[in-house]
C-alpha positions as semicolon CSV with decimal commas, in nm:
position;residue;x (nm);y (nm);z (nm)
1;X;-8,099;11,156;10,071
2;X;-7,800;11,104;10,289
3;X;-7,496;10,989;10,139
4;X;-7,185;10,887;10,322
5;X;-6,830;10,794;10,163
6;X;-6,516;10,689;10,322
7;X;-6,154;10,647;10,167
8;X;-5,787;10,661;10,320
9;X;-5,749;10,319;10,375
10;X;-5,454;10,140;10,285
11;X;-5,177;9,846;10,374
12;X;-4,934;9,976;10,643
13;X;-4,681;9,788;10,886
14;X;-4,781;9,746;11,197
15;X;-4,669;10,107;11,432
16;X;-4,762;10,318;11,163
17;X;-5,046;10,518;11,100
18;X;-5,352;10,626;10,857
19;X;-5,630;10,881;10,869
20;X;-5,986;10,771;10,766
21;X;-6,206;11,031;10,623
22;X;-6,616;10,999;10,578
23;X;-6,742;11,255;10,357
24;X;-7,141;11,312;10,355
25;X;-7,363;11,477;10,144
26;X;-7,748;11,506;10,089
27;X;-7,936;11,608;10,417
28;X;-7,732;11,626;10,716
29;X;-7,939;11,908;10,977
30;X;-8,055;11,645;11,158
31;X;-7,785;11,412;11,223
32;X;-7,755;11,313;11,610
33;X;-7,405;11,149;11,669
34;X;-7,161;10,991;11,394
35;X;-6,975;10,663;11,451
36;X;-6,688;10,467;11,319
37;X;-6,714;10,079;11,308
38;X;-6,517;9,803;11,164
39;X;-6,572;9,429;11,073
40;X;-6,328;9,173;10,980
41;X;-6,377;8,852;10,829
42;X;-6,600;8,607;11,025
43;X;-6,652;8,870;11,336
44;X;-6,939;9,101;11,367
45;X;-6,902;9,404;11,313
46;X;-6,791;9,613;11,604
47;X;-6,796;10,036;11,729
48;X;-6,473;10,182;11,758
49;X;-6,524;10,579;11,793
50;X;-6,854;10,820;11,846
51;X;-6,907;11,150;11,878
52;X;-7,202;11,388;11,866
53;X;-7,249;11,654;11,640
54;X;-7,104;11,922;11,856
55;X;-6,775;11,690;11,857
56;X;-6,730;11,836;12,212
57;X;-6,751;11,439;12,348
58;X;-6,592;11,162;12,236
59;X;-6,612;10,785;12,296
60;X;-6,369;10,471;12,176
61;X;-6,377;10,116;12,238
62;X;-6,096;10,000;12,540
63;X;-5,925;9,870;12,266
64;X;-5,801;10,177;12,045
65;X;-5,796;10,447;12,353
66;X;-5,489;10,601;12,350
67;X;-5,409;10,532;12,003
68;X;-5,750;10,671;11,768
69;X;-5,872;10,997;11,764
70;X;-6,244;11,061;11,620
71;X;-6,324;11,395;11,523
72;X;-6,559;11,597;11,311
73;X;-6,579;11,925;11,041
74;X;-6,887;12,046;11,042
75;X;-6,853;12,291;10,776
76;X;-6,666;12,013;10,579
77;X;-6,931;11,774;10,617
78;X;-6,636;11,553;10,702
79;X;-6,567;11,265;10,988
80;X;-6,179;11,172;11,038
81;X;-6,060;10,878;11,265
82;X;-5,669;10,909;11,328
83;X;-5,528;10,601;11,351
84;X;-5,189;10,550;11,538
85;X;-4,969;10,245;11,671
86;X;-5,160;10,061;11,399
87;X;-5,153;9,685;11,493
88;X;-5,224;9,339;11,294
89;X;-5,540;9,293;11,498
90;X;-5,681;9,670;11,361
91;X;-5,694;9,476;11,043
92;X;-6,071;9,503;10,917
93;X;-6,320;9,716;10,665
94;X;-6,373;10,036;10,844
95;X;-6,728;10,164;10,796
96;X;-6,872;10,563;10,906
97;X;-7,183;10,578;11,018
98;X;-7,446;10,853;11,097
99;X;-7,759;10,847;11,404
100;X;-8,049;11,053;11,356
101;X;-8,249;11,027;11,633
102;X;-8,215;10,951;11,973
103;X;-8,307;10,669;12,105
104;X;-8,271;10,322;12,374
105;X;-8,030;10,149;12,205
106;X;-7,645;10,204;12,298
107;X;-7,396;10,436;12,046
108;X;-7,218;10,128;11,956
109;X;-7,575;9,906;11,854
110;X;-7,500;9,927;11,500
111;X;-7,889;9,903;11,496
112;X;-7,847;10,236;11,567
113;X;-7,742;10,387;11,314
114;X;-7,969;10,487;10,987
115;X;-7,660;10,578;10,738
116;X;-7,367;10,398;10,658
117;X;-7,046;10,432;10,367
118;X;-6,930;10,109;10,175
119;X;-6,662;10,106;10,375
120;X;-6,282;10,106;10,323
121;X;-6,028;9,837;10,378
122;X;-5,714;9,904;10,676
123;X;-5,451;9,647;10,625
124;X;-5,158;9,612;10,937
125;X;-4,930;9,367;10,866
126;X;-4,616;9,285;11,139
């Protein structure tokens, strides 16, 4: 059974900057692409970052390029998502998230997706 936990979040001003981590454990071998997503009150819940296992290609949302960076430690079991020029409107729970299988729907269909953390809460304040 796959298990995946995130922490680093925190309450920052807006300009500064945090670094998620997603730690997994259980049974990883056959884990497709990993994913970062975040929800905030009242919205749905939306992808920010993806990257297969390889971590060779990457993928954000228009509106963090430039200022995340997803990557991956294999040997770690460990996802990171650096977060830079933080702003009010990053405010929301950050989730990780883990694809097994390929399929039709699109990396950032949270449908997609067969694992997920609890989550951890990102703060910005101006």
């Amino acid at each position: 059974q796959v298990q995946l936990v995130e922490s680093g979040g925190g309450s920052v001003q807006a300009g500064g900057s945090l670094r998620l981590s997603c730690t997994a454990s259980g049974y990883t071998y056959s884990w497709y692409s990993m994913a970062w997503f975040r929800q905030a009150p009242g919205k749905e819940r939306e992808g920010v970052g993806h990257i297969f296992r390889s971590g060779s290609t990457t993928y954000y949302t228009d509106a963090v390029k430039g200022r995340f960076t997803i990557s991956r430690d294999n040997v770690k079991n460990t996802l990171y998502l650096q977060m830079n020029s933080l702003r009010p409107e990053d405010t929301a729970m950050y989730y990780c998230a883990a694809r097994t299988t390929v399929g039709s729907r699109s990396r950032w269909d949270r449908l997609a997706y067969d694992y997920w953390g609890q989550g951890t809460q990102v703060t910005v304040s101006s």
